[in-house]
Residue, then its C-alpha position, 0 to 999 in steps of 0.5 A: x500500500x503507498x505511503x500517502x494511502x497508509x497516511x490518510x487512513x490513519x489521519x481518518x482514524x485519528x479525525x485529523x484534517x490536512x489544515x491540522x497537519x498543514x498548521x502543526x508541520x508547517x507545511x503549506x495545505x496544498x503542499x500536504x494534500x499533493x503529498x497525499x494525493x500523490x502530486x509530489x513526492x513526499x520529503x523524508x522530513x515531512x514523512x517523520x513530522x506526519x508520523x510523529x502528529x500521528x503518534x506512529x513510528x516511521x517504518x509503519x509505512x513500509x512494506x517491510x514493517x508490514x511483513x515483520x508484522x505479518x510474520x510476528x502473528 
């Protein structure tokens, strides 16, 4: 599953919107939405400063975490 697709379950989950990470990232709103809608590619800093809002470790949005997981059950 794409990184953006993981991000945007999880901000439904969680009831935060992309103005909510916009204003505690720093990161412009339309800058959010083209990174979770595919538009541009995602900076890793970005990446580590939506997974800390989300209260998620990083490696959760790779597939090598999913298989870990996948293995562990």
């Amino acid at each position: 599953m794409p990184i953006s697709l993981k991000i945007k379950e999880l901000l439904k989950d969680k009831k935060i919107t992309y103005k909510e990470i916009s204003v505690l990232t720093n990161i412009h709103e339309k800058t959010v939405a083209n990174y979770l809608n595919d538009k541009t590619p995602m900076p890793v800093n970005a990446l580590i400063a939506i997974s800390q809002i989300l209260e998620v470790p990083v490696n959760i949005f790779f597939d090598n975490a999913e298989r870990s997981e996948e293995r562990r059950v």
